[in-house]
Every structure is written in structure tokens, then in C-alpha cells.
C-alpha positions in Angstrom: -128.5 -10.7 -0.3 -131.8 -8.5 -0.5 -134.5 -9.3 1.7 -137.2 -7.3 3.7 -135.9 -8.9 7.3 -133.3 -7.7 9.1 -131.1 -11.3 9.3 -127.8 -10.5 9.5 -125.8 -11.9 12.1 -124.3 -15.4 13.1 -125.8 -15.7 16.5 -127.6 -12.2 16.2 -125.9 -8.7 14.8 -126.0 -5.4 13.5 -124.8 -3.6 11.1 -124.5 -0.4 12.3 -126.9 2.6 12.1 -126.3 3.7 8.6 -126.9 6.8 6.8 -129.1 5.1 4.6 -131.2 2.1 5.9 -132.7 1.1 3.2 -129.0 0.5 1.8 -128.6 -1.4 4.9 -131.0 -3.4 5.5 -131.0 -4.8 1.4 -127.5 -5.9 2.4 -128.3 -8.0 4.9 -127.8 -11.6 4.7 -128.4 -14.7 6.2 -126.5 -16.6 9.0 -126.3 -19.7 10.6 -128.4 -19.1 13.6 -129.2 -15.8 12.4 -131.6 -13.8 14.3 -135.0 -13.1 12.4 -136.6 -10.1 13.4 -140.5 -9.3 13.1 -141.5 -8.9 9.8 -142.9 -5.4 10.5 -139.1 -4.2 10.0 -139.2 -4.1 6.3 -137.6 -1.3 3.4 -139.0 1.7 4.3 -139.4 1.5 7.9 -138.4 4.5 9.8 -134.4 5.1 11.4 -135.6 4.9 14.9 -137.3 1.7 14.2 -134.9 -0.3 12.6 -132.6 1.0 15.0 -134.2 -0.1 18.2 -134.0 -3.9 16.2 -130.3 -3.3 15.3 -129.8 -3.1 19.2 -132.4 -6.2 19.7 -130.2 -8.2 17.1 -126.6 -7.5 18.9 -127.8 -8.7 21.9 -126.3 -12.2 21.6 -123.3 -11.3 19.5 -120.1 -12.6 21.3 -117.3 -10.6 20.7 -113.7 -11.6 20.9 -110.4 -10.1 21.6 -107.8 -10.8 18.4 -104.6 -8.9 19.5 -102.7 -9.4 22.4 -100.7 -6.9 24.7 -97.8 -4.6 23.3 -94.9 -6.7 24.4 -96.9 -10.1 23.5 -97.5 -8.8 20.1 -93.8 -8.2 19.1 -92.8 -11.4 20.8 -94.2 -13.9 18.8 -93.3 -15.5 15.8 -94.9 -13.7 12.4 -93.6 -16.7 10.0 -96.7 -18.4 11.9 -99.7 -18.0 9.8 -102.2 -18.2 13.1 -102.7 -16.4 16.4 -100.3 -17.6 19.5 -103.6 -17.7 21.5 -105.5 -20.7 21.4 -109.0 -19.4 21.9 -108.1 -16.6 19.5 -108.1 -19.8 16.9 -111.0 -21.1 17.8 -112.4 -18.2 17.7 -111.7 -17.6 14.0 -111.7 -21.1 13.3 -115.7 -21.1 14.3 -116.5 -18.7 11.4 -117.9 -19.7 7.6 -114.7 -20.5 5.5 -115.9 -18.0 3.1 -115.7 -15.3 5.6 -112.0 -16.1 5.1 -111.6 -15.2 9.3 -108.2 -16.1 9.2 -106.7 -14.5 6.5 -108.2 -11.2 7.6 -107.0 -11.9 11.1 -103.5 -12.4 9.3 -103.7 -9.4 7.1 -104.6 -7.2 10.2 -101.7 -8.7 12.1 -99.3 -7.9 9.7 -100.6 -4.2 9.0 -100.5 -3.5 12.9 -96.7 -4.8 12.7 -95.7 -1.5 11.1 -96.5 0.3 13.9 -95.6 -1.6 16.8 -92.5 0.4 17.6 -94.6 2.5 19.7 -96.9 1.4 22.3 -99.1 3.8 21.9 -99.3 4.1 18.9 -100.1 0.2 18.1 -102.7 0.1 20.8 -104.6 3.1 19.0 -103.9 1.1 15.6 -104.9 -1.9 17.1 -108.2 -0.7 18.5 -109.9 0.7 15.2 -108.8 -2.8 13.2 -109.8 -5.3 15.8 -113.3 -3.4 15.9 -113.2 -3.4 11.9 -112.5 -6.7 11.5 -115.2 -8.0 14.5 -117.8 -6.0 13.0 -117.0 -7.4 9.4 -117.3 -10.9 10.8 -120.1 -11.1 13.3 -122.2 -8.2 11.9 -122.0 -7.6 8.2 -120.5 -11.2 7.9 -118.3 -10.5 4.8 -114.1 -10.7 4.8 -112.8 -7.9 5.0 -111.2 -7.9 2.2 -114.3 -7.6 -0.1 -115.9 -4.0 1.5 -117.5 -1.8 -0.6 -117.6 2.2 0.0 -121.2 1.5 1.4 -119.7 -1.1 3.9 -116.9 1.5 4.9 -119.8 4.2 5.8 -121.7 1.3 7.7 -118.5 1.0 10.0 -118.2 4.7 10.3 -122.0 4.7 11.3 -121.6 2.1 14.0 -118.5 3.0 15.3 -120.1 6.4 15.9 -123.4 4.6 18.2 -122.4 0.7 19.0 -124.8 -1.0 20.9 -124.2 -1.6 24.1 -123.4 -5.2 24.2 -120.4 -3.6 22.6 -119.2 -1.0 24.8 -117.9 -1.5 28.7 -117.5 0.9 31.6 -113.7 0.9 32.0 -110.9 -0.7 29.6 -110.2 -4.1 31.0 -107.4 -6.5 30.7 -108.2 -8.6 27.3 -106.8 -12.1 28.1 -105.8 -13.5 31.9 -104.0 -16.3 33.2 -106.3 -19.7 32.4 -106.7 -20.9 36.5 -108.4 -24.2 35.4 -106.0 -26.8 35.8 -108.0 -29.2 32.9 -107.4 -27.0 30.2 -104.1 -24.9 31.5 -101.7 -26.6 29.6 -103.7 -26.1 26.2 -104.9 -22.6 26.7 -102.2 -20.7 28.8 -104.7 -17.4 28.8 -108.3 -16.8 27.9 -109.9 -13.9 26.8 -111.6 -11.8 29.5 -115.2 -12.3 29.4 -115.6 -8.5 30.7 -113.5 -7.0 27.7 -115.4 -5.1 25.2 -114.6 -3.6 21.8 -115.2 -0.1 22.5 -115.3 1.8 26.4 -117.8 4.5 27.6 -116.4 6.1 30.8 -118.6 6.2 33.4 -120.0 9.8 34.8 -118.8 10.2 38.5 -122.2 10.6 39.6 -123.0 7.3 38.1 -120.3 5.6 39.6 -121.5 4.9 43.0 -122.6 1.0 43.6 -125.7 2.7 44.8 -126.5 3.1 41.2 -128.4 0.0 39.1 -126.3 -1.1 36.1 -129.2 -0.6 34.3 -128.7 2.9 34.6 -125.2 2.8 34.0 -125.6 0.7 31.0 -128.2 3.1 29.5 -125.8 6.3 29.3 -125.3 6.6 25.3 -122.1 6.2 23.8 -120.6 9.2 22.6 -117.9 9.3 19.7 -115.8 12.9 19.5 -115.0 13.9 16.0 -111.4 14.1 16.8 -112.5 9.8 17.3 -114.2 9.2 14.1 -111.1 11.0 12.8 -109.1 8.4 13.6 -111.2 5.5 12.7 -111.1 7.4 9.5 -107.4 7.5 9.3 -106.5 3.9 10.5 -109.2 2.1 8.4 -108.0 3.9 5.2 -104.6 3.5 5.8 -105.2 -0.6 6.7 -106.3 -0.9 3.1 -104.1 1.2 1.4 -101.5 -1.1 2.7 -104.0 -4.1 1.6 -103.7 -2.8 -1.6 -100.3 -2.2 -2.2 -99.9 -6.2 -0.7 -102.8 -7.4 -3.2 -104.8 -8.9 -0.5 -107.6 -5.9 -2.0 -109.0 -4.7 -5.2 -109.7 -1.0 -3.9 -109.8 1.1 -0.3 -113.7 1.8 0.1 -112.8 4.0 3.1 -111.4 6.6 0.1 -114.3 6.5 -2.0 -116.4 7.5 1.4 -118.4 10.5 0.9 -118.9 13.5 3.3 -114.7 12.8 4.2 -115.4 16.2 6.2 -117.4 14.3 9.0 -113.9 12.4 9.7 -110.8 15.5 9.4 -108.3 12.9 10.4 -105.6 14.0 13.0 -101.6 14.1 11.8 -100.2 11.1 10.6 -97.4 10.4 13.2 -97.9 7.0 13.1 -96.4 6.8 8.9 -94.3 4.4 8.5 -92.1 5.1 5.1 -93.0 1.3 3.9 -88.6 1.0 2.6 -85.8 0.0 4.4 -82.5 1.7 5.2 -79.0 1.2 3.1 -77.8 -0.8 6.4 -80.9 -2.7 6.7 -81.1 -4.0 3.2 -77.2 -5.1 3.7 -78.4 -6.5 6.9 -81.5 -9.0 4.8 -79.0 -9.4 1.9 -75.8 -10.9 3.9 -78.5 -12.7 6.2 -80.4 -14.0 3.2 -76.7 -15.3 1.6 -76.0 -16.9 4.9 -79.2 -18.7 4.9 -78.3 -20.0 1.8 -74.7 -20.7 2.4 -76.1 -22.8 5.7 -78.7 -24.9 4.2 -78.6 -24.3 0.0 -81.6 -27.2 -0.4 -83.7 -25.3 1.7 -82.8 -21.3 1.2 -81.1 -20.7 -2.4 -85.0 -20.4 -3.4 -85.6 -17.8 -0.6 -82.4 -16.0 -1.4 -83.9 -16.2 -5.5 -87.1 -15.1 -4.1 -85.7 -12.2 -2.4 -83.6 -11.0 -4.7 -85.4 -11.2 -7.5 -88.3 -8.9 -5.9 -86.0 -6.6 -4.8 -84.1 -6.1 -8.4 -87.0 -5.8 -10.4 -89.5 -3.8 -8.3 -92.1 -7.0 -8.7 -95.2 -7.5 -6.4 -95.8 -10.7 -4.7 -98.0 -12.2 -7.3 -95.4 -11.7 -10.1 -93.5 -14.3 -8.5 -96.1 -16.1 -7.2 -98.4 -16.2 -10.0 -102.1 -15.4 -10.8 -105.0 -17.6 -11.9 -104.4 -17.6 -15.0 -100.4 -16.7 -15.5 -97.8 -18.8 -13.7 -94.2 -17.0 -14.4 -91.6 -19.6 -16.1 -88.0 -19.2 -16.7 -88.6 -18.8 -20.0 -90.2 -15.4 -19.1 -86.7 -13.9 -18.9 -85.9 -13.0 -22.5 -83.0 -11.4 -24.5 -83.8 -8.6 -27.2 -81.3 -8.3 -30.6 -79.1 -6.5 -28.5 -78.3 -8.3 -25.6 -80.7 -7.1 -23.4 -82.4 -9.0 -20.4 -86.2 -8.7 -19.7 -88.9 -10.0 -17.5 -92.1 -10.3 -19.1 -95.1 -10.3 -16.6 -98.7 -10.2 -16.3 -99.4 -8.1 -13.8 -102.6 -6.1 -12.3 -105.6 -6.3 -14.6 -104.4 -8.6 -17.0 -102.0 -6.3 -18.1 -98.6 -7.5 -19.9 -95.6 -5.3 -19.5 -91.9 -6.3 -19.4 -89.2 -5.1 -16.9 -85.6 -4.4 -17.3 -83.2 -6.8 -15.9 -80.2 -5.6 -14.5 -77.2 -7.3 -15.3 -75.6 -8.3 -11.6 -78.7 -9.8 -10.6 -78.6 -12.1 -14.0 -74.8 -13.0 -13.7 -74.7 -12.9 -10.0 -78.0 -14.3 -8.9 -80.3 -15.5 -12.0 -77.3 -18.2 -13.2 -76.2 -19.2 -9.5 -80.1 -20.3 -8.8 -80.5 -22.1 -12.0 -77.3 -23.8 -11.7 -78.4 -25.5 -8.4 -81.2 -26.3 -9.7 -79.3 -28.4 -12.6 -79.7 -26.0 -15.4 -78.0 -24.0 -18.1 -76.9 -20.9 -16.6 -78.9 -18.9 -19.1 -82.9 -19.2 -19.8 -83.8 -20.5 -23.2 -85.9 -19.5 -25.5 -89.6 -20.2 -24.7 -88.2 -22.4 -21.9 -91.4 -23.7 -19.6 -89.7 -24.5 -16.2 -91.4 -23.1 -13.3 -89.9 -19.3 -11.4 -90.6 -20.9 -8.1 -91.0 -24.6 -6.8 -91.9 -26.2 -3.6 -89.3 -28.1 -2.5 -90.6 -31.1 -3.6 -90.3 -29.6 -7.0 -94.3 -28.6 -7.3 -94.8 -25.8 -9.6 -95.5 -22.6 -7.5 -95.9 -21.5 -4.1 -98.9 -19.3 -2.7 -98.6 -16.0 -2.0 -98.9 -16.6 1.4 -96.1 -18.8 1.1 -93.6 -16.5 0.0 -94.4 -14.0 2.2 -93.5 -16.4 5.1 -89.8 -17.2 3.6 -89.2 -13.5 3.1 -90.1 -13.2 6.7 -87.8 -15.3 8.2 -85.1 -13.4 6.3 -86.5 -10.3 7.9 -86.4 -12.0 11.2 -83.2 -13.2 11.4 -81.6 -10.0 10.1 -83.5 -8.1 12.9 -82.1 -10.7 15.5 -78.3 -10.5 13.9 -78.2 -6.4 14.3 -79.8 -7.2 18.1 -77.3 -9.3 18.3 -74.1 -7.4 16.9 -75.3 -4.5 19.2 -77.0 -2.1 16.6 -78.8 0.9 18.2 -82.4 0.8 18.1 -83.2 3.7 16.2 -81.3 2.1 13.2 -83.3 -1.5 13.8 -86.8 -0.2 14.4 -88.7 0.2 10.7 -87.0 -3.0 10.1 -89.5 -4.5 12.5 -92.4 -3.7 10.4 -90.6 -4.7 6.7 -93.1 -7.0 4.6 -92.9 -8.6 1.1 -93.8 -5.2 -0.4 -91.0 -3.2 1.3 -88.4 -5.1 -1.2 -90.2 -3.1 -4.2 -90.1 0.2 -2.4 -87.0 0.2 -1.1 -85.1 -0.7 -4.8 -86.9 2.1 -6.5 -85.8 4.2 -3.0 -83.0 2.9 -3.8 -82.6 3.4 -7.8 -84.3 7.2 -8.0 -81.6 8.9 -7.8 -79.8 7.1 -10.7 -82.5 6.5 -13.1 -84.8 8.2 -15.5 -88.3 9.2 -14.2 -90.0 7.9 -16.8 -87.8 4.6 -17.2 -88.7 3.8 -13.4 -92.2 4.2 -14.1 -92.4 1.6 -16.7 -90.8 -1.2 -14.6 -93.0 -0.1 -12.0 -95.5 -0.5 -14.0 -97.2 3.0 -13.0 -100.2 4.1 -14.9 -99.4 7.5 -13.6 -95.9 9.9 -13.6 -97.5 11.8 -10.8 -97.0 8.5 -8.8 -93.5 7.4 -9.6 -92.0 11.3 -9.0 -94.3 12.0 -5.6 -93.2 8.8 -4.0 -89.7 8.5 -5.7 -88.6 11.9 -6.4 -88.3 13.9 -3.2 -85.7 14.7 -0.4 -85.0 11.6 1.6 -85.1 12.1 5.1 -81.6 11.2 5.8 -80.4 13.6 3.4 -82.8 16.5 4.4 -81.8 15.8 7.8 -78.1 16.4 7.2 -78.4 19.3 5.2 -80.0 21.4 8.1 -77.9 19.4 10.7 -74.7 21.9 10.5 -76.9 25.2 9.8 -75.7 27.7 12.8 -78.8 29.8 13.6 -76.4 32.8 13.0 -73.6 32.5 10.6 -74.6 31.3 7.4 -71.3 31.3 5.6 
């Protein structure tokens, strides 16, 4: 990784115009094709310098559109783990594997779901992560998933002064109708080859054709504060919601420092992450129809789902971890009748979780009798949680998330369907895997002992269960101002 060149780029790159460039440039690694710049750029040499060969390297960088239009977005399928665009596959497909290109593309795509119920709001949303997840792949060529706090200030650094092979006059369609007639039928639309990343207005006085492009092109890019604010916001939130779907170890946009550079504007894009009472019935009767309809195929998604949602568990406490695969024989009974689920969960940590007792007579025995067992777990039994269907032991994470999709999916299109109003179908637009855990302790607050739900959360901190958990929720703070007359009070 260290080196006294500046080599960083597939096909040439930057990375940014850090704060510290001797930080920066001993991160730089090598890429197929990379660019080598003159050795006189070495540790040490001054900010203008390597600056000037930052701009030299991004030169030949070829950026590339991920996300499509508002109403294309929310169109397409989301149990498909790739892009609906064919050159957006390529695209990602042409990357390292270890650069992991598609999974970040997926990961992105899913976290700009929870904000697509406004148009405006996803296209902001979709700006800052499209840039983040270009510049992690052409420039600093590392998946996004691995950044580090210094990577997070790089992003900040470059966002703030691109180069200019990044930034275009006006904001430009970013894919058009494919007009060749060889290649229509497989790639529909093509990314516009005059959409860029970021867009620097030009003055009026520099608008006349009189003017060179070269002039144009040499009016610096200038980022407001109000900007960097948001690219601030959006990056930190992206991997907060990373983290809580284990795709991340840690959010290196929190551990920035200097946070005061980047006040971030109000949230009004926070999504609460938990679904409705009506929406859950909605996934729960959709989930027991799937089942009902095709039992060989859906009683595992209806286990799947319902097992997540009764015992709080994140996605790899069903699907497993390196070194822990969950077994039925993971549910155990204490002296005193008393179901448990015994897990490893983040860090190696062991913990059990209380079982509840509808979900073991009304869920936990129906599975296991379809599959041809006893109706209870034994003792120290070894058969897998989850199988493929073709009775493999386990399924990937990525796997589950798609089945819990679909259920998702389908609920959305029954409500649609049986004429709900939009307001009360919306958030369930933007559910994920993660949303199951949230909305059961949402659900269970108000009934159960703080520090009981914390331990089957497996919080490390009160503080966390009460602040998320314990607080008004909006549809009762809602009613309880709704009647309030601005006069009588009595």
C-alpha cells in the first residue's frame, strides 16, 4: 500500500485533495493500468504539487452513471441482485472482484430505497452515494464497505475540489434511448457520455459560444458549506444503515474530525427504519399466503420471517457467521419450561434470547413438522435453522434478504391493490431485513421491561434500548395534540 508514487487509479485517478498528503499519497495503491506519475512526486512534496498530479491522474478516469431516474428506480424489481441497466453491469462487472463493485452497488441501492418516496429527496440522496461509491472504485479503489475515517475525510476533501473531468456545465440526462439498431435489443438505454458526477453552473458572462471551453472548463469548482453539509449527512447516515445491516464494521464518516466544517442541514429525509401495526399485518397475512400457495417453496420464508421478527435477530443470526452456523438444537428449554435461542452474535459474543411462546407453538413446530420432524427441538439436536431447497445447510445473507423482499413486495402490491391510501403504504416501500428487528421491539416497548429488552437485543448500552425504544411514538403524539382547541382546554 505505501509507495513514494502517486499510482492509484484503474485507468488513471485521484484521491482527492486531502488534508494531509502525506496520509494520502502512502495509501495509494496500484491498479491495473494505473497511471505512474513522475517520480519527483514523492512524501513530502508540497499540496500544490501533488495536486496539480492528482488532476493529471483523473484525466482518463471514466465515470459512470449507477442510478437511474426517480420513476425508473421504484419500478424495478429489488429481489434482483443487479442493476436493470445493462451497461450499468458492465460497468461494475469490469472492476477487480475484490473491489466487491457489485455488492456496494447493491448496498447503495438498497439504502437509497428508504428514501425514494420523495423525488427530491432520493435524487439529493442519490447524488452524494453515486459520487461516494465512484470515487471508492475508480480513485481510492477499495469497497466501500472497508473505509477508514482517513478515507471518509479524503471524500470530504475531493468532493469539496473534484477535478474537472468530474464536474459538467449543466445537469444532463444520465442514460438515453440506445438509437443503434445492433445493440438495441440488449441495451435499451446507455449512459450519457456528457453526464458528470458533480455540476458547476456556468457564469452568464461565460456562457456565450463566443467563449473557448477552455475557459469555461477552467472556472473552479466551488462547494457551499450548506453542500459539504449534506455530503456529511448522507455519507454518515449510508453507513449507519450499513451497520445496522452488517454489510460494515464501523461508520468512518462519525469518527471524522473537525465535524464543524460539515454542520449538516435537518434531517427531513429520516426514515423511522419500523413498520406500521397495518403494515406488519399486511407482510404477516402476505407471508402466510405465500406459504399457504406454494408450502415447498415459502414455509422457509414465512420461518425466516417470523422468526426475525419474534426474536429481534439480525440477519446473520439466521444466516450464520464463519465460524457459527445456527442449528435447531440452538433452541433450548431451561428447568422451568422456558424456550431460548442461543446465538453468537457480533464480536464473538454468546448471548441467548427469550422465545416467546406463540411463535414456538404457532410457528417453530408448524416449520419443523413440514420438514418431517418432531415438533419440538431436541436436546443438542444438529439439524440446520435454514436450508436451501435442495436441503444445503444455510443460505447467504444475501439470500435471505431477497426472500424477505419479495414478502415485502407483494404485501406493498396487495394494499395497492385493495386501495390503501398512500400515506399508510409509503415507509413500507423502503422496509429491509433489519426493519423486522425494529419494528418487534417498536412493537414490544410498551409491554416489556427496559432492561429485559436490552438483553434480547443484545444492547451493550441501556442508553440505546430506552432512546430508540422508549419515547412517544408518533402516532400517539400525534393524537394526543389532534383534539387540543387553541382555546378551551377543559
Amino acid at each position: 500500500m505505501e509507495g513514494g508514487l502517486l499510482r492509484d487509479c484503474k485507468d488513471g485517478g485521484s484521491i482527492g485533495f486531502p488534508i494531509n498528503c502525506n496520509v494520502a499519497l502512502k495509501r495509494c495503491s496500484t491498479g491495473k493500468g494505473g497511471l505512474k506519475l513522475p517520480r519527483t512526486v514523492r512524501i513530502g512534496s508540497s499540496r500544490q504539487a501533488v495536486h496539480s498530479c492528482w488532476a493529471v491522474a483523473c484525466m482518463t478516469i471514466s465515470t459512470h452513471p449507477l442510478f437511474e431516474s426517480h420513476d425508473d428506480f421504484v419500478d424495478q424489481d429489488f429481489t434482483v441482485s443487479r442493476s436493470t441497466i445493462r451497461s450499468v453491469n458492465d460497468y461494475l462487472e469490469s472492476f477487480d472482484e475484490e473491489l466487491l463493485a457489485l455488492d456496494g452497488y447493491l448496498a447503495a441501492r438498497a439504502y437509497l430505497r428508504s428514501y425514494a418516496e420523495n423525488p427530491l429527496t432520493f435524487s439529493t440522496y442519490r447524488c452524494q452515494v453515486e459520487r461516494l461509491l465512484l470515487w471508492s472504485l475508480n480513485i481510492l479503489k477499495k469497497p466501500i464497505t472497508q473505509l477508514k475515517r482517513l478515507d471518509a475525510e479524503a471524500f470530504l476533501e475531493f468532493c469539496k475540489n473534484p477535478p474537472a473531468s468530474w464536474v459538467g456545465p449543466i445537469i444532463r440526462n444520465r442514460f438515453l434511448d440506445n438509437d443503434n439498431s445492433t445493440t438495441t435489443l440488449t441495451h435499451p438505454v446507455v449512459m450519457n457520455p456528457k453526464w458528470k458526477p458533480f455540476t458547476q453552473k456556468t457564469p452568464k458572462q461565460l456562457r456565450d459560444e463566443s467563449v473557448s471551453h477552455t475557459s469555461q472548463a477552467s472556472q473552479p469548482y466551488h462547494s457551499s458549506k450548506g453542500s459539504m453539509g449534506n455530503v456529511f449527512k448522507i455519507c454518515s447516515g449510508f453507513y449507519e444503515y450499513l451497520v445496522e445491516e452488517e454489510l460494515t464494521g464501523g461508520n468512518p464518516f462519525r469518527k471524522v474530525t473537525k465535524k464543524n466544517q460539515y454542520n449538516a442541514t435537518p434531517d427531513e429525509g429520516a426514515v423511522t427504519r419500523a413498520l406500521t401495526p397495518l403494515q406488519w399485518d399486511y407482510v404477516l397475512d402476505t407471508a402466510e399466503a405465500m406459504a399457504a400457495a406454494e408450502p415447498n417453496k415459502h414455509e422457509r420464508t414465512l420461518f425466516i420471517l417470523i422468526t426475525m421478527f419474534s426474536m429481534y435477530l439480525r440477519i446473520s443470526d439466521i444466516a450464520g457467521r464463519s465460524n457459527w452456523k445456527p442449528t435447531m438444537g440452538d433452541f433450548r428449554r431451561d428447568q422451568e419450561g422456558n424456550w431460548w435461542f442461543h446465538v453468537i452474535g457480533k464480536g464473538n459474543k454468546s448471548a441467548k434470547i427469550a422465545v416467546r411462546d406463540d411463535y414456538v407453538t404457532g410457528y417453530l413446530t408448524r416449520y419443523r413438522r413440514f420438514l418431517g420432524l418432531s415438533p419440538m427441538p431436541e436436546y443438542q439436536e444438529k439439524t440446520p435453522l435454514i436450508t436451501t431447497l435442495s436441503g444445503r445447510s444455510g443460505l447467504s445473507d444475501r439470500q435471505v434478504r431477497a426472500l424477505l423482499q419479495a414478502v415485502f413486495d407483494n404485501a406493498l402490491n396487495r394494499m395497492r391493490t385493495e386501495g390503501r391510501e398512500a400515506y399508510e403504504m409509503d415507509s413500507l416501500r423502503a422496509a429491509s431485513s433489519h426493519w423486522l428487528r425494529h419494528t418487534s421491539a417498536t412493537f414490544d416497548a410498551p409491554f416489556r421491561n427496559a432492561k429485559d429488552l436490552q438483553s434480547d437485543l443484545r444492547h451493550s448500552n441501556l442508553a440505546t434500548t430506552q432512546n430508540t425504544y422508549y419515547h412517544s411514538h408518533d402516532q400517539e403524539r400525534a393524537h394526543s395534540v389532534k383534539r387540543l382547541g387553541l382555546r378551551d382546554r377543559g
